[in-house]
C-alpha positions in Angstrom: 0.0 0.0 0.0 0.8 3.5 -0.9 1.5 5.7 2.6 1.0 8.7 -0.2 -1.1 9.3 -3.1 -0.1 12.6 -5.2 -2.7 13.7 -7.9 -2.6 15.2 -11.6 -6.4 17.7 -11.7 -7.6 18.2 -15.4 -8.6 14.8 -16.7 -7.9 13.1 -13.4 -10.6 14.2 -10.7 -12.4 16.7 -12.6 -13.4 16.8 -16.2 -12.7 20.4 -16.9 -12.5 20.9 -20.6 -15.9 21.8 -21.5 -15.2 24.8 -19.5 -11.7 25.4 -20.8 -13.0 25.2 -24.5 -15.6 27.6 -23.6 -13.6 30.0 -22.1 -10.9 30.1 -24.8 -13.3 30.5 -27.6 -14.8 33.3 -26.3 -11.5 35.0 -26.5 -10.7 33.2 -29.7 -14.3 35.1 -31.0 -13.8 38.7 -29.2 -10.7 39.1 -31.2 -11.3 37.0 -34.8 -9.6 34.6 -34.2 -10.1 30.8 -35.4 -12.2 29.0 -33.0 -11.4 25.0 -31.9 -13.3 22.0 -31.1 -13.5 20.7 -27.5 -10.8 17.9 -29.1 -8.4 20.4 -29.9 -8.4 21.8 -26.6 -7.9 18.8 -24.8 -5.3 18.4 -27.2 -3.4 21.7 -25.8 -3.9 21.3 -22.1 -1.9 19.7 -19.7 1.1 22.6 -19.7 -0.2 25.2 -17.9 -3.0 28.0 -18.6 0.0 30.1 -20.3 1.2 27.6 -23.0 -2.7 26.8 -23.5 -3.3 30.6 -24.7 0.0 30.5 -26.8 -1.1 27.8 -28.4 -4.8 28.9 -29.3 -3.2 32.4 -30.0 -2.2 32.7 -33.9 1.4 33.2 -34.8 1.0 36.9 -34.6 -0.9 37.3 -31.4 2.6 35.4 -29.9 4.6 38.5 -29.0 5.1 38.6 -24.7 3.2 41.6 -24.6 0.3 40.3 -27.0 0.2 37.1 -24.6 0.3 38.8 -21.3 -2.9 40.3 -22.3 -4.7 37.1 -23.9 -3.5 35.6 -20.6 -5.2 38.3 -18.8 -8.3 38.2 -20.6 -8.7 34.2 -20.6 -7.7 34.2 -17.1 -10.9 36.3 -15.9 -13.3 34.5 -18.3 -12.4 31.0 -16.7 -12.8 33.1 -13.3 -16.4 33.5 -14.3 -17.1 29.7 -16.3 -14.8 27.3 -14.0 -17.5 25.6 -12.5 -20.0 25.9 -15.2 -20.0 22.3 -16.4 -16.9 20.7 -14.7 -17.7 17.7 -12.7 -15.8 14.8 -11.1 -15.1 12.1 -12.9 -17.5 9.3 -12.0 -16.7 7.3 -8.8 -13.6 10.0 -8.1 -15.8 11.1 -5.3 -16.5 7.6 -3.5 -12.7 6.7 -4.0 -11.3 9.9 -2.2 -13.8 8.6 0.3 -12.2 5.2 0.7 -8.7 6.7 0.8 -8.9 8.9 3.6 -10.6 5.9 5.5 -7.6 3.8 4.6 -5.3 6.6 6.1 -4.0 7.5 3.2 -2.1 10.9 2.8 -3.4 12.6 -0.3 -2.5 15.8 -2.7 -3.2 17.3 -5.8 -0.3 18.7 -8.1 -1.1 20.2 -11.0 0.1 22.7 -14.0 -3.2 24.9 -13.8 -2.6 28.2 -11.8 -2.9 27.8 -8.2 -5.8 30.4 -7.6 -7.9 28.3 -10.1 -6.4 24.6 -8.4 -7.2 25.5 -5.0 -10.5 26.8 -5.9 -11.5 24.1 -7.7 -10.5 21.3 -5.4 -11.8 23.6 -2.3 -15.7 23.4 -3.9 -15.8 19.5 -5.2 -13.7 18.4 -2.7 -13.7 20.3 0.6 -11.8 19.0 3.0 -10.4 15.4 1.3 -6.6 16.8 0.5 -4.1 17.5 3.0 -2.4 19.8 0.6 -2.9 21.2 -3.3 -0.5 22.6 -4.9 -1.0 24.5 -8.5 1.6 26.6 -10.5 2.9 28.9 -8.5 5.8 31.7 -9.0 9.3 30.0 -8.9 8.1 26.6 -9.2 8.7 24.9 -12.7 5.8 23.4 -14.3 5.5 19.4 -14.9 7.6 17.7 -15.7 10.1 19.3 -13.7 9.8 17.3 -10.6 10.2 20.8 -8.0 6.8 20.6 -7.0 6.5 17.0 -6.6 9.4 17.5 -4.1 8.2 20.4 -2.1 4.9 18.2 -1.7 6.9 15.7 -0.2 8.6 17.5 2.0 5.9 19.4 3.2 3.5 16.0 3.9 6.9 13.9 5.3 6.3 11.6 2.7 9.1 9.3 0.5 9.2 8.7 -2.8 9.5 5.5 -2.6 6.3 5.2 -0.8 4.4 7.4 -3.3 1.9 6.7 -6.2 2.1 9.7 -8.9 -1.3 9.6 -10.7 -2.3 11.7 -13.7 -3.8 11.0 -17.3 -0.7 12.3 -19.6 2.5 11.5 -20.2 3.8 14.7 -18.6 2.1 13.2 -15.6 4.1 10.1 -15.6 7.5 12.0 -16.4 7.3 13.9 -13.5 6.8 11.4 -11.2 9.3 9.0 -12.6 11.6 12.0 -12.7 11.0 12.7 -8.7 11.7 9.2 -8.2 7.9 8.0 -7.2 5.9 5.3 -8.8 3.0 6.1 -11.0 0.2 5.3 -12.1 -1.7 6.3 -15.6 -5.7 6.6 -15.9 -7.4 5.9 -19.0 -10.1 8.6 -18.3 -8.8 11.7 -19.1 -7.6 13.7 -22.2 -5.1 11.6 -23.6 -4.6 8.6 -25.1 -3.8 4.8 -23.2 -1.0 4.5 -25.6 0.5 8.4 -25.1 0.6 6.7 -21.1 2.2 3.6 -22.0 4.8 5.1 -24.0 5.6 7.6 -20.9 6.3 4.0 -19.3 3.4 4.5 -17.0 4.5 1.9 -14.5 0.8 1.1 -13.7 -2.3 1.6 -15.8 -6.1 1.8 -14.3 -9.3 2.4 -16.4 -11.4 2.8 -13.6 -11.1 4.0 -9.9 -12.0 0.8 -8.8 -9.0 -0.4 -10.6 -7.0 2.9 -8.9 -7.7 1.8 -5.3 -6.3 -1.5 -6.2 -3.2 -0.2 -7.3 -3.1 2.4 -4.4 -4.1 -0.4 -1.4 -1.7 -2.8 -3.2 -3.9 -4.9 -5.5 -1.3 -4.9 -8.2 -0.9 -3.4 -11.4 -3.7 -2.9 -14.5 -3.0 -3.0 -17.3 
């Protein structure tokens, strides 16, 4: 059994793109720019909220300035939409439960701004986490395993004796790359193969199949 269990958000407790898509497409639309399906989106997530407005951005709506100001402007709309249509992921809820029954020491790490990540996790999830951590000044986004460290120092917690769980390969890097084991789900925005190739050490398509990776079941694959 895992001591500590260390979370990816987007696509791994909450399904947030509908509310991503719409938010970017409304700045997409004030300024005439191209608009993209909720595929493409999920497509460009998973790096931050920064690189996801340089990406939907055309190549001359790049400059720093230009995308300080997108930023700005995406930034408040998902401030107003965040919890317009994102939900947990079914059983996500029941599992936490279980968890935190077991003893389990539990976080969430993710690339989305720490404002939005501790807001989000603070309404669908009061009280579960002993700690979440978003992207914060001075701490490199995922891969980069920083933040995965600070969380373990801050909880006590080993490596060794921590599951990494997230639904893309960025995910999995950065816990292989912090030295933790991890653990892919098949639920989220990218692919089972993208997760395999990461060398995912573990794969679950359902929480059910989580908790019996996380409580020592064994691997699924």
């Amino acid at each position: 059994m895992y001591s500590t269990v260390i979370f990816d958000l987007d696509g791994t407790l909450l399904n947030t793109i509908a509310d991503l898509t719409a938010a970017g497409n409304r700045v997409c639309r004030a300024h005439g720019w191209p608009e993209f399906s909720t595929e493409e989106f999920q497509a460009m997530v998973g790096h931050g909220i920064p690189n996801l407005v340089s990406r939907f951005s055309p190549e001359e709506a790049r400059t720093p300035e230009r995308l300080e100001r997108t930023l700005a402007e995406f930034s408040a709309d998902y401030d107003d939409c965040c919890m317009d249509a994102t939900v947990p992921y079914p059983g996500i809820p029941e599992l936490l439960a279980r968890l935190r029954t077991a003893g389990i020491q539990m976080a969430v790490y993710s690339n989305k701004a720490d404002a939005f990540s501790q807001r989000l996790i603070a309404h669908y999830f009061p009280g579960v986490f002993d700690l979440v951590q978003g992207k914060a000044e001075g701490i490199p986004v995922k891969p980069d395993p920083t933040g995965i460290r600070l969380i373990l120092a801050r909880l006590s917690a080993r490596a060794e004796e921590t599951l990494v769980v997230g639904d893309s390969s960025v995910d999995i890097r950065t816990g292989q790359n912090a030295g933790a084991d991890t653990c892919g789900v098949t639920w989220g925005f990218r692919s089972r193969a993208s997760l395999e190739e990461a060398g995912a050490a573990r794969l679950a398509d359902t929480p059910e199949q989580l908790e019996a990776v996380i409580l020592g079941g064994g691997p699924c694959r």
